[in-house]
N, CA, C and O atoms as a Tripos MOL2 file, in Angstrom:
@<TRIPOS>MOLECULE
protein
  252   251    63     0     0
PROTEIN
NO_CHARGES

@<TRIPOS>ATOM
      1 N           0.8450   -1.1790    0.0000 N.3       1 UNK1
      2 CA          0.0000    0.0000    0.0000 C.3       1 UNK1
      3 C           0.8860    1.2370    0.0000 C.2       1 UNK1
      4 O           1.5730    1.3680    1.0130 O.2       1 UNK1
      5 N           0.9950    2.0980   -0.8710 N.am      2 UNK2
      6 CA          1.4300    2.7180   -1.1660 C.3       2 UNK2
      7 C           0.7110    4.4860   -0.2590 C.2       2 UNK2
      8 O          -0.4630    4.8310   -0.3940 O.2       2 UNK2
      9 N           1.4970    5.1030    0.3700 N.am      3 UNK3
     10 CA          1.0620    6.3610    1.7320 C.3       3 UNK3
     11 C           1.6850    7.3630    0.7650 C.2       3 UNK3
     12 O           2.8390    7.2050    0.3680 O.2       3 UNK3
     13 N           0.7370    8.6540    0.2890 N.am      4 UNK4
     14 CA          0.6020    9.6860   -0.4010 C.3       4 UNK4
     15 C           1.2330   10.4160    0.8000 C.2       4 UNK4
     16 O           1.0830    9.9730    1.9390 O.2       4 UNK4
     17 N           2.1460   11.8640    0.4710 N.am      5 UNK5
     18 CA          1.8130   13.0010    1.3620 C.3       5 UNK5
     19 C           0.7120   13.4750    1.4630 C.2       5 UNK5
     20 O          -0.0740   13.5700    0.5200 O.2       5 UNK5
     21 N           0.3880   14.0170    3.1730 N.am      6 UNK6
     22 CA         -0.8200   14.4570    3.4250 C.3       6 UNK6
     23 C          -1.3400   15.7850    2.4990 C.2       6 UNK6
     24 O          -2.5190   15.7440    2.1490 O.2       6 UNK6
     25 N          -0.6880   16.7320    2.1620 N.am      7 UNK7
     26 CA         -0.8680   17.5650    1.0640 C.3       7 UNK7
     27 C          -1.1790   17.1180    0.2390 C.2       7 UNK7
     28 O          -2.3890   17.2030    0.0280 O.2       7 UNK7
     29 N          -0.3610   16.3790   -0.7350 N.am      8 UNK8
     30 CA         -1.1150   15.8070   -1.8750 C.3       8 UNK8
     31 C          -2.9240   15.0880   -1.6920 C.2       8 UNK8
     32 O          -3.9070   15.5340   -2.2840 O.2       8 UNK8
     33 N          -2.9190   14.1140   -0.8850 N.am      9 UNK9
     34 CA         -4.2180   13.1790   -0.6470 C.3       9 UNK9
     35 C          -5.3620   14.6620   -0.1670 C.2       9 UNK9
     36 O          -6.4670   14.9370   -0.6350 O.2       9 UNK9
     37 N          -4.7840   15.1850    0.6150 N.am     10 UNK10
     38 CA         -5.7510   16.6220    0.8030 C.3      10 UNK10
     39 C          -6.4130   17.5810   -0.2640 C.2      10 UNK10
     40 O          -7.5000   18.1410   -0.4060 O.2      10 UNK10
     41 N          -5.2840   17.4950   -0.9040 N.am     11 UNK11
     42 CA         -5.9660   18.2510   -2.5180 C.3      11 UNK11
     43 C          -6.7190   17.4510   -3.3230 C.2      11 UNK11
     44 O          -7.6600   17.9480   -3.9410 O.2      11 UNK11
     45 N          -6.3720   15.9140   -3.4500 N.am     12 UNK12
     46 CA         -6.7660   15.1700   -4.2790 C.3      12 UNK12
     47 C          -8.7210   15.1350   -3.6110 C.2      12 UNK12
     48 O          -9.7290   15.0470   -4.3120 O.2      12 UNK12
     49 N          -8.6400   15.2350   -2.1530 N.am     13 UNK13
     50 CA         -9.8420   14.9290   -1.5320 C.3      13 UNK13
     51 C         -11.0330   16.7470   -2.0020 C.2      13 UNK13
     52 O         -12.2370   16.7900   -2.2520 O.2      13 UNK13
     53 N         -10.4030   17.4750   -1.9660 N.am     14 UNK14
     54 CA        -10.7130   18.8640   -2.0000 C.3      14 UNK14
     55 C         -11.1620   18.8420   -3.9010 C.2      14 UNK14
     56 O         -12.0030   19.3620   -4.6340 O.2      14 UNK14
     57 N         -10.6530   18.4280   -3.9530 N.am     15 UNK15
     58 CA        -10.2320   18.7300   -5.8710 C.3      15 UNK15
     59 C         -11.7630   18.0340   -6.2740 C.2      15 UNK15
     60 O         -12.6790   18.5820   -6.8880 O.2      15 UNK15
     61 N         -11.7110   16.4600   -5.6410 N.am     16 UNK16
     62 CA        -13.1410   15.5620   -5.8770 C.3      16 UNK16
     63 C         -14.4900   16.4130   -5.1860 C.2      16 UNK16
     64 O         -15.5560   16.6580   -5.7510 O.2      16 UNK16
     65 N         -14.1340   16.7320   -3.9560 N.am     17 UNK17
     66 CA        -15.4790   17.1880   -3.3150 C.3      17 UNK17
     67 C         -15.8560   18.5280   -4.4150 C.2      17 UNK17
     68 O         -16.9750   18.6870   -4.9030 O.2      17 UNK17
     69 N         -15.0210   19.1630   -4.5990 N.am     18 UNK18
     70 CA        -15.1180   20.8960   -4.9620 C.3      18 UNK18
     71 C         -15.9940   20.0370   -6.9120 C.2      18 UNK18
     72 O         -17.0550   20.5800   -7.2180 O.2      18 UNK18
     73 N         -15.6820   19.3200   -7.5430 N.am     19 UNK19
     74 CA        -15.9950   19.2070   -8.5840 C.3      19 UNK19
     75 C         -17.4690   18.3240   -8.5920 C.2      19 UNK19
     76 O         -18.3860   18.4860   -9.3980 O.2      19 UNK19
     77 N         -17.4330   17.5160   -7.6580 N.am     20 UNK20
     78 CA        -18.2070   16.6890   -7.0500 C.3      20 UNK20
     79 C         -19.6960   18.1230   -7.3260 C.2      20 UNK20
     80 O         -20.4110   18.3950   -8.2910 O.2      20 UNK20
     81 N         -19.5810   18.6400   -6.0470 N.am     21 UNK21
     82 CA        -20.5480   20.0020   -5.4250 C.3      21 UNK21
     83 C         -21.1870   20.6820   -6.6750 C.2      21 UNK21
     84 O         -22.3840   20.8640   -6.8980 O.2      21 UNK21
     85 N         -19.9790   21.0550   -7.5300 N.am     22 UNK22
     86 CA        -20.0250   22.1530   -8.6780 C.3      22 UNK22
     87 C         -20.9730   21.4190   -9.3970 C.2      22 UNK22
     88 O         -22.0930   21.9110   -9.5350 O.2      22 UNK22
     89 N         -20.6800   20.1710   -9.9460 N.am     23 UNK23
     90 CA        -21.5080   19.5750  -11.0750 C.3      23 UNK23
     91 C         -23.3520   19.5050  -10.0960 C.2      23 UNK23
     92 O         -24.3770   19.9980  -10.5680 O.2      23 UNK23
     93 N         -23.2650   18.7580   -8.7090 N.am     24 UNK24
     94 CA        -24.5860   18.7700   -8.4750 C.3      24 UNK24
     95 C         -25.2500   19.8820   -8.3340 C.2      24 UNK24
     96 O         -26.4630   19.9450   -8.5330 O.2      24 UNK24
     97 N         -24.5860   20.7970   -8.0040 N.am     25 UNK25
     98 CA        -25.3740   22.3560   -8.2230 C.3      25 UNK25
     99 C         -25.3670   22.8090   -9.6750 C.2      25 UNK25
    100 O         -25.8980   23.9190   -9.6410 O.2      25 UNK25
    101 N         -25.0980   22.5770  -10.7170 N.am     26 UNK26
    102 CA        -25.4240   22.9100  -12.0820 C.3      26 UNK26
    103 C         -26.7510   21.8190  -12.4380 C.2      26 UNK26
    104 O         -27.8190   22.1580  -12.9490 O.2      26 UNK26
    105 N         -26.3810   20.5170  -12.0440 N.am     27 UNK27
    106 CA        -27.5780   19.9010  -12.5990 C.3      27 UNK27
    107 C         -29.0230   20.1670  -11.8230 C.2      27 UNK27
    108 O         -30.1190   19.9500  -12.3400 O.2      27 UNK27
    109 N         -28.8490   20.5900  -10.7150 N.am     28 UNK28
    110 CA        -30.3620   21.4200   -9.9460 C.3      28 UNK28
    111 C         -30.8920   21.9240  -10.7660 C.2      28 UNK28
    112 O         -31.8330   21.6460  -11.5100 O.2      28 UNK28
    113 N         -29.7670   23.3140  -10.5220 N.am     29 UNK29
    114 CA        -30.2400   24.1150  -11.3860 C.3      29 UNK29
    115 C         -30.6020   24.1940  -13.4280 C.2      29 UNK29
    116 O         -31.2410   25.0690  -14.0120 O.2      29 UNK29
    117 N         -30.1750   23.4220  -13.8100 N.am     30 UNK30
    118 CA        -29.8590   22.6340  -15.3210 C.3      30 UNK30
    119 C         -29.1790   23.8970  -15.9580 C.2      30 UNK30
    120 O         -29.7380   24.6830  -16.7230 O.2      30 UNK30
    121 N         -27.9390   23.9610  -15.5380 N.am     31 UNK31
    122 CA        -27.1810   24.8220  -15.8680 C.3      31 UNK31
    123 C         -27.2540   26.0720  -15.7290 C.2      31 UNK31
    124 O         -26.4760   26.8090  -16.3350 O.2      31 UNK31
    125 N         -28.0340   26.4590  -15.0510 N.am     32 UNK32
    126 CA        -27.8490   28.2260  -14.8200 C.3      32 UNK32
    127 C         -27.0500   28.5930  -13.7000 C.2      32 UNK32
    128 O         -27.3930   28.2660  -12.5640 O.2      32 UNK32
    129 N         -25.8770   29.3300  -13.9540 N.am     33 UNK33
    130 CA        -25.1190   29.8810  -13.3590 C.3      33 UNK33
    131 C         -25.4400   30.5480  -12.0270 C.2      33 UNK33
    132 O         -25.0830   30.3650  -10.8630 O.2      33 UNK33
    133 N         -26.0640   31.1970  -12.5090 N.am     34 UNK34
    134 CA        -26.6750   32.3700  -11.1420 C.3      34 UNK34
    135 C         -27.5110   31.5250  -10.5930 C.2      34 UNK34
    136 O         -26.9880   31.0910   -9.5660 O.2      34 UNK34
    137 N         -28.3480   31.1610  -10.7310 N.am     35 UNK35
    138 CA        -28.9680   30.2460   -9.4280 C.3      35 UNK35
    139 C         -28.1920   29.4620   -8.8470 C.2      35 UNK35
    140 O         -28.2550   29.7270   -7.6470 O.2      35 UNK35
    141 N         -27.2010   28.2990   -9.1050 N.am     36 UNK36
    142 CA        -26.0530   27.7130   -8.7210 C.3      36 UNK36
    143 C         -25.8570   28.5820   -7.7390 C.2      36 UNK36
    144 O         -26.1480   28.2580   -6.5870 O.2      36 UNK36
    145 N         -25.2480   30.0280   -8.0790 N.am     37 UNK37
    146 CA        -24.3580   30.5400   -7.4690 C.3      37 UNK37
    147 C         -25.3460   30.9010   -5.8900 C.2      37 UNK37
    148 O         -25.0690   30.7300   -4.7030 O.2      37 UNK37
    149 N         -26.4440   31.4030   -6.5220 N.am     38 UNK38
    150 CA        -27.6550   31.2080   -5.2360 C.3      38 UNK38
    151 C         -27.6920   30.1670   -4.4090 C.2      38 UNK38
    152 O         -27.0220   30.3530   -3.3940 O.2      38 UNK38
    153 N         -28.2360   29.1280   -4.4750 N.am     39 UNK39
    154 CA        -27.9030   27.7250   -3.8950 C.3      39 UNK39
    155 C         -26.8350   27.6220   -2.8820 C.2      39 UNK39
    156 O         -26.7730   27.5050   -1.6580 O.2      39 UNK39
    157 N         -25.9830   27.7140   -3.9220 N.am     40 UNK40
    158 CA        -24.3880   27.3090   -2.8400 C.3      40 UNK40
    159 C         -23.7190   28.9570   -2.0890 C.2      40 UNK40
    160 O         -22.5980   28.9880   -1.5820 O.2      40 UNK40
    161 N         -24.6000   30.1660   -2.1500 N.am     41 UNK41
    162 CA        -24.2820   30.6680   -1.4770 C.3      41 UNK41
    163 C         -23.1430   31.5490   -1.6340 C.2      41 UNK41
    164 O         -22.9300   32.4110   -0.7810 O.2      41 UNK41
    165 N         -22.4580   31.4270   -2.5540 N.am     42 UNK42
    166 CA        -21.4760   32.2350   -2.9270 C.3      42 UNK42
    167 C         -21.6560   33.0800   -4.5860 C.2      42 UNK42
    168 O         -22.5710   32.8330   -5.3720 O.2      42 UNK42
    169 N         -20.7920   33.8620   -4.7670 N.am     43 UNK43
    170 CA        -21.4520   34.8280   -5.7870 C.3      43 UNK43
    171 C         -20.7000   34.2210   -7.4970 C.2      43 UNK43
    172 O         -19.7920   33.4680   -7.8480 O.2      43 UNK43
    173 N         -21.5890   34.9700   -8.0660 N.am     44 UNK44
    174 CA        -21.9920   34.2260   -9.4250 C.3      44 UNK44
    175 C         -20.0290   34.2020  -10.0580 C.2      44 UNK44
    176 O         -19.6060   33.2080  -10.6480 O.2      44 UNK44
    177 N         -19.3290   35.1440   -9.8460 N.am     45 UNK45
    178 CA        -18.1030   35.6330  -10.1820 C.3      45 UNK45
    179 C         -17.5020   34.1520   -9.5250 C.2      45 UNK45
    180 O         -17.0610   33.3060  -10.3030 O.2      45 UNK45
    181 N         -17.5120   33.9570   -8.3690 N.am     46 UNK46
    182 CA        -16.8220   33.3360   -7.2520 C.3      46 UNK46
    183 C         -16.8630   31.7140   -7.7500 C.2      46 UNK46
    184 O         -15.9360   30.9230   -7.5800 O.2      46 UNK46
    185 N         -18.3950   31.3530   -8.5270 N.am     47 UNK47
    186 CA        -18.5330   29.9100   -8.8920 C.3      47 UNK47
    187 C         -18.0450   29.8820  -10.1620 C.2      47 UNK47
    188 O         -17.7690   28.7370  -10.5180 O.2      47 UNK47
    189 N         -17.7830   30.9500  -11.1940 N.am     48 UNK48
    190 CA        -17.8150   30.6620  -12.4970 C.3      48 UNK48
    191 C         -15.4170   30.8660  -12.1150 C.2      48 UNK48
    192 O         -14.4660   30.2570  -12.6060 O.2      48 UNK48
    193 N         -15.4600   31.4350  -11.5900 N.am     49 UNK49
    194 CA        -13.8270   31.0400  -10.8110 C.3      49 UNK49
    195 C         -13.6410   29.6040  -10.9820 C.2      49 UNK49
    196 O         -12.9060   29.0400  -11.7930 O.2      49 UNK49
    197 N         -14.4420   29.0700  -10.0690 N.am     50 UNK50
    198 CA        -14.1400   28.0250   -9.7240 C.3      50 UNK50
    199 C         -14.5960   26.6060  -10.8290 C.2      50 UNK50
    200 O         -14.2310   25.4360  -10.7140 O.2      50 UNK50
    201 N         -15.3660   27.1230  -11.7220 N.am     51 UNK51
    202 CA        -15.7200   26.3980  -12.5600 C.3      51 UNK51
    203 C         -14.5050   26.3110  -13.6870 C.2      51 UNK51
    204 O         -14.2650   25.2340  -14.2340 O.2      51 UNK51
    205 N         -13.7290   27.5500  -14.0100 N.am     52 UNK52
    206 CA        -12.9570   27.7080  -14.8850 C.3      52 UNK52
    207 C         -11.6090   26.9800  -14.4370 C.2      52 UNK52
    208 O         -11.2020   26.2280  -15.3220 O.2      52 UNK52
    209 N         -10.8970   27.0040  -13.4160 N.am     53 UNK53
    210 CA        -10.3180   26.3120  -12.7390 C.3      53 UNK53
    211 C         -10.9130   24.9520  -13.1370 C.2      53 UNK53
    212 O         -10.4350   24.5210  -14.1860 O.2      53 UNK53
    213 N         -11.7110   24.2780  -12.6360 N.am     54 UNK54
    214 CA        -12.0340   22.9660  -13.1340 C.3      54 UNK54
    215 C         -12.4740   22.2700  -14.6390 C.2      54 UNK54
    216 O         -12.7030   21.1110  -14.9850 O.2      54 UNK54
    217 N         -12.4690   23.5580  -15.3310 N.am     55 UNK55
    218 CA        -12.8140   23.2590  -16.5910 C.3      55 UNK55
    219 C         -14.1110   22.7460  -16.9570 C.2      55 UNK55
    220 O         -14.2360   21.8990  -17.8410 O.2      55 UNK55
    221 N         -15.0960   23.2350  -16.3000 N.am     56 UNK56
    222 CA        -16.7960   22.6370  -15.9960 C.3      56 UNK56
    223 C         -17.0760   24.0260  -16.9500 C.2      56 UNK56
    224 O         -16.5780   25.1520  -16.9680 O.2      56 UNK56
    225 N         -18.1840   23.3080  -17.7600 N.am     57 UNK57
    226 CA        -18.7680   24.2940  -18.5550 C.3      57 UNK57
    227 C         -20.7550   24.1950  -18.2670 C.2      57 UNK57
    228 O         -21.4320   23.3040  -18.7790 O.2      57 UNK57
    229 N         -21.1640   24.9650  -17.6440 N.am     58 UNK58
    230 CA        -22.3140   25.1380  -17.3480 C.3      58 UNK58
    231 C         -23.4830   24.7750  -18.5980 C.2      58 UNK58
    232 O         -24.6530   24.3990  -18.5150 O.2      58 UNK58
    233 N         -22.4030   25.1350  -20.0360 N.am     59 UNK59
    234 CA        -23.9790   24.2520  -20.7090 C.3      59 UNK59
    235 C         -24.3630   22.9220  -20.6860 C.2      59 UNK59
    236 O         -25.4780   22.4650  -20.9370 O.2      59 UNK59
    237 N         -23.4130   22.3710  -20.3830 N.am     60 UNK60
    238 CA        -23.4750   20.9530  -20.2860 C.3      60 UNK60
    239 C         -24.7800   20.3490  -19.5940 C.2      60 UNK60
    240 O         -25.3590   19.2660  -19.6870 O.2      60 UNK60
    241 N         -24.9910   21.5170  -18.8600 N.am     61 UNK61
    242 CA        -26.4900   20.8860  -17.7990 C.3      61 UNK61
    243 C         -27.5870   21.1500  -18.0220 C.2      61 UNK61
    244 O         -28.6610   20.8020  -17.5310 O.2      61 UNK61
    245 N         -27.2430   21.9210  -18.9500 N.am     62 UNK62
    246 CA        -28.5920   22.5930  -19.6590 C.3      62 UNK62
    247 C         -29.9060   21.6600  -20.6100 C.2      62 UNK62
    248 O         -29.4930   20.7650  -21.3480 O.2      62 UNK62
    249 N         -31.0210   21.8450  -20.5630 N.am     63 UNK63
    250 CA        -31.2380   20.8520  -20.7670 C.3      63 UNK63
    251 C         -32.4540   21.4460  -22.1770 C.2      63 UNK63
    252 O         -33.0730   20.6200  -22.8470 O.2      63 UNK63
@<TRIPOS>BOND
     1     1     2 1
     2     2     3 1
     3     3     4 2
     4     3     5 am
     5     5     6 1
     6     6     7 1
     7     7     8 2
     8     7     9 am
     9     9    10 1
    10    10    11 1
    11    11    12 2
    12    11    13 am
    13    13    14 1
    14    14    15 1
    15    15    16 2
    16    15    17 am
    17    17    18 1
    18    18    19 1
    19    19    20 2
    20    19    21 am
    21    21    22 1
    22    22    23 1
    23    23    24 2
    24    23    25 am
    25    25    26 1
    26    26    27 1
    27    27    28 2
    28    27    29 am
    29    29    30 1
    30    30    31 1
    31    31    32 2
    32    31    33 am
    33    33    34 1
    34    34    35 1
    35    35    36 2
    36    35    37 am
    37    37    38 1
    38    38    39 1
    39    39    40 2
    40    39    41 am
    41    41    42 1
    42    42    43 1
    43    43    44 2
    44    43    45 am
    45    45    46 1
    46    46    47 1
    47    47    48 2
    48    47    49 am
    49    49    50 1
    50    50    51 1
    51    51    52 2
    52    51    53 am
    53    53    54 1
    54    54    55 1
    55    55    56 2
    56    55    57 am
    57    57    58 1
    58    58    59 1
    59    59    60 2
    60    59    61 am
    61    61    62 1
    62    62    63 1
    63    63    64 2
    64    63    65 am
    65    65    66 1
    66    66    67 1
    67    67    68 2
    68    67    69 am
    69    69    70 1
    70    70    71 1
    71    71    72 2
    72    71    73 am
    73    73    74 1
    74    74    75 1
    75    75    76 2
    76    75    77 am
    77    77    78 1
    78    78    79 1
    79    79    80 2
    80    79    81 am
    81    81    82 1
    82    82    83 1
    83    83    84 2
    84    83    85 am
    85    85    86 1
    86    86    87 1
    87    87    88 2
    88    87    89 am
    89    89    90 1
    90    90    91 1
    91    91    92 2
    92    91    93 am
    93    93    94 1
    94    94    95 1
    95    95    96 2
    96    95    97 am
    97    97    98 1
    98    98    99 1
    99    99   100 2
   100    99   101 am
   101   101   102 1
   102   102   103 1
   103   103   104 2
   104   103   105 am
   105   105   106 1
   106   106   107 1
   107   107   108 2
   108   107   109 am
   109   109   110 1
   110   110   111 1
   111   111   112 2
   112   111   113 am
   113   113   114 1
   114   114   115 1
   115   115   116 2
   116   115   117 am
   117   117   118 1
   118   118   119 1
   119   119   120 2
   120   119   121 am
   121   121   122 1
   122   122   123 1
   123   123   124 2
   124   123   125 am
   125   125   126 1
   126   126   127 1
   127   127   128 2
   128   127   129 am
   129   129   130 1
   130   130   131 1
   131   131   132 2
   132   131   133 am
   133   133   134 1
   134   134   135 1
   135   135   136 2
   136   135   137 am
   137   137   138 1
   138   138   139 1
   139   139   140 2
   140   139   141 am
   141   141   142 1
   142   142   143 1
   143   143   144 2
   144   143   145 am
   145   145   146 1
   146   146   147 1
   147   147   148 2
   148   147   149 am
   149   149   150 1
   150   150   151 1
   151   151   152 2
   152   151   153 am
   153   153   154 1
   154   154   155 1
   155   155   156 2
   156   155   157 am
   157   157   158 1
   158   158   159 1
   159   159   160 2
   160   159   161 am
   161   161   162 1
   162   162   163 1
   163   163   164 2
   164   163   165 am
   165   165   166 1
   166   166   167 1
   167   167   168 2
   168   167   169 am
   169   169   170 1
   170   170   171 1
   171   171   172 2
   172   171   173 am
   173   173   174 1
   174   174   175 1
   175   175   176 2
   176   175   177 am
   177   177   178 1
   178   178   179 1
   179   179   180 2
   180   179   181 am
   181   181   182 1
   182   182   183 1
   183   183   184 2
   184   183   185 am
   185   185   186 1
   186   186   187 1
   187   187   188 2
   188   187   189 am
   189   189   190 1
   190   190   191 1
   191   191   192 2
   192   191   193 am
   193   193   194 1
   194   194   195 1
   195   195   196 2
   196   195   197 am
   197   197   198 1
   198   198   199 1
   199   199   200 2
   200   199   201 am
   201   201   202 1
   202   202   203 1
   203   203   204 2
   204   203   205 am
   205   205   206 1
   206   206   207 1
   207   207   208 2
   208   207   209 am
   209   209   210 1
   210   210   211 1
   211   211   212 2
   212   211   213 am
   213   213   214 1
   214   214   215 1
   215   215   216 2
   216   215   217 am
   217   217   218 1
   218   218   219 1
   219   219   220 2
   220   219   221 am
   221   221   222 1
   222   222   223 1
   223   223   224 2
   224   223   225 am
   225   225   226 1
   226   226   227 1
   227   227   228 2
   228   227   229 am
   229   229   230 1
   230   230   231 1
   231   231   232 2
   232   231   233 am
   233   233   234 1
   234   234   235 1
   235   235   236 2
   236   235   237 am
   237   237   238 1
   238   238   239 1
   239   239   240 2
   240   239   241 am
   241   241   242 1
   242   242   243 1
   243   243   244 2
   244   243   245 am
   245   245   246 1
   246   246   247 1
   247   247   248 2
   248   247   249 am
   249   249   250 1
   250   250   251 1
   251   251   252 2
@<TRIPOS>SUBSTRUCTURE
     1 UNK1         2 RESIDUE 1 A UNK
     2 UNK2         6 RESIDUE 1 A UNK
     3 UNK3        10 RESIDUE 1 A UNK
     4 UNK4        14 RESIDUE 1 A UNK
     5 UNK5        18 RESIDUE 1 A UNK
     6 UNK6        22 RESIDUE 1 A UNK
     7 UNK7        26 RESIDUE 1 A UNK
     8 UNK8        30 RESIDUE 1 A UNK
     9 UNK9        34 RESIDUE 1 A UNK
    10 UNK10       38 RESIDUE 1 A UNK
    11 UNK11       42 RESIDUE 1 A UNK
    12 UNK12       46 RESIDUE 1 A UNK
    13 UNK13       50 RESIDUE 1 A UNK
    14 UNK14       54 RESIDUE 1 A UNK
    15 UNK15       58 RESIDUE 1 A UNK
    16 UNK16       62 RESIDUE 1 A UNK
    17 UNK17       66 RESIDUE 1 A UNK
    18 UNK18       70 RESIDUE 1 A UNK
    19 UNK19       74 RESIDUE 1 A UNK
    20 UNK20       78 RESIDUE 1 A UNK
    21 UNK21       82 RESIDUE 1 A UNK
    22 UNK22       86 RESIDUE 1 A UNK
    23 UNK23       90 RESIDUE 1 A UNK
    24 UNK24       94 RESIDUE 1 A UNK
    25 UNK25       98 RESIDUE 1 A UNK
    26 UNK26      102 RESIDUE 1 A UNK
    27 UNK27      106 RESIDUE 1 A UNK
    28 UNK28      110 RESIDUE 1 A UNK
    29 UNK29      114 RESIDUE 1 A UNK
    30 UNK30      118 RESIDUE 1 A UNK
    31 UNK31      122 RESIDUE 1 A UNK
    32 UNK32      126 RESIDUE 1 A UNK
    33 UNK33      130 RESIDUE 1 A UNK
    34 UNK34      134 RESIDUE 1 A UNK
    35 UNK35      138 RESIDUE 1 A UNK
    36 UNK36      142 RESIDUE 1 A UNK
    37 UNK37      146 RESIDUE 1 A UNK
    38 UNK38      150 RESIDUE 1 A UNK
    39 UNK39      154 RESIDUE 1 A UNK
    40 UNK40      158 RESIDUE 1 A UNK
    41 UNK41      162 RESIDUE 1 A UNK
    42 UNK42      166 RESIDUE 1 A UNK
    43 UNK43      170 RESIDUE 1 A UNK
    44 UNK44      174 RESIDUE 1 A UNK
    45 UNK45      178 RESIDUE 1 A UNK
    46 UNK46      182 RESIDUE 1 A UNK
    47 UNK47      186 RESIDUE 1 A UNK
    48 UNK48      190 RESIDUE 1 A UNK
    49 UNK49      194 RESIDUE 1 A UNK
    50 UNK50      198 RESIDUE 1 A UNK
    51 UNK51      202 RESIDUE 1 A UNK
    52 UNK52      206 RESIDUE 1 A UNK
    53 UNK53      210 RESIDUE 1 A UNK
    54 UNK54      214 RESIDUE 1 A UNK
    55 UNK55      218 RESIDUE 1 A UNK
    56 UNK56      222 RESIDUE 1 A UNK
    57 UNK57      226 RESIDUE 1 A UNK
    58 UNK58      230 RESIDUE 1 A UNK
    59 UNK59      234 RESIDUE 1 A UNK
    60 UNK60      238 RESIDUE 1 A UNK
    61 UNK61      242 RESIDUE 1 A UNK
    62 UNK62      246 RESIDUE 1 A UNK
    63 UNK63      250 RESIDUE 1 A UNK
């Protein structure tokens, strides 16, 4: 069994949850940004950050 640094396994855990979150709050909403950003509470600038970083494209949920 192979033991990651705790940094690394921490990001790897952060990286899943954070993309994890992003996608179920786009498919609520079926891709609208601003409600997402409603939902989870943080502002529309702040999720589409974080979407770009992950490379998540909001039409995708669109339906």
């Amino acid at each position: 069994m192979k033991i990651i640094p705790y940094k690394e396994a921490k990001d790897n855990c952060l990286d899943s949850f954070t993309r994890q979150y992003v996608f179920t709050l786009l498919k609520k909403s079926n891709g609208n940004v601003s409600l997402a950003a409603r939902l989870s509470h943080l502002t529309r600038a702040a999720l589409l950050k974080i979407m770009r970083r992950y490379a998540i494209d909001g039409n995708q949920f669109r339906e």
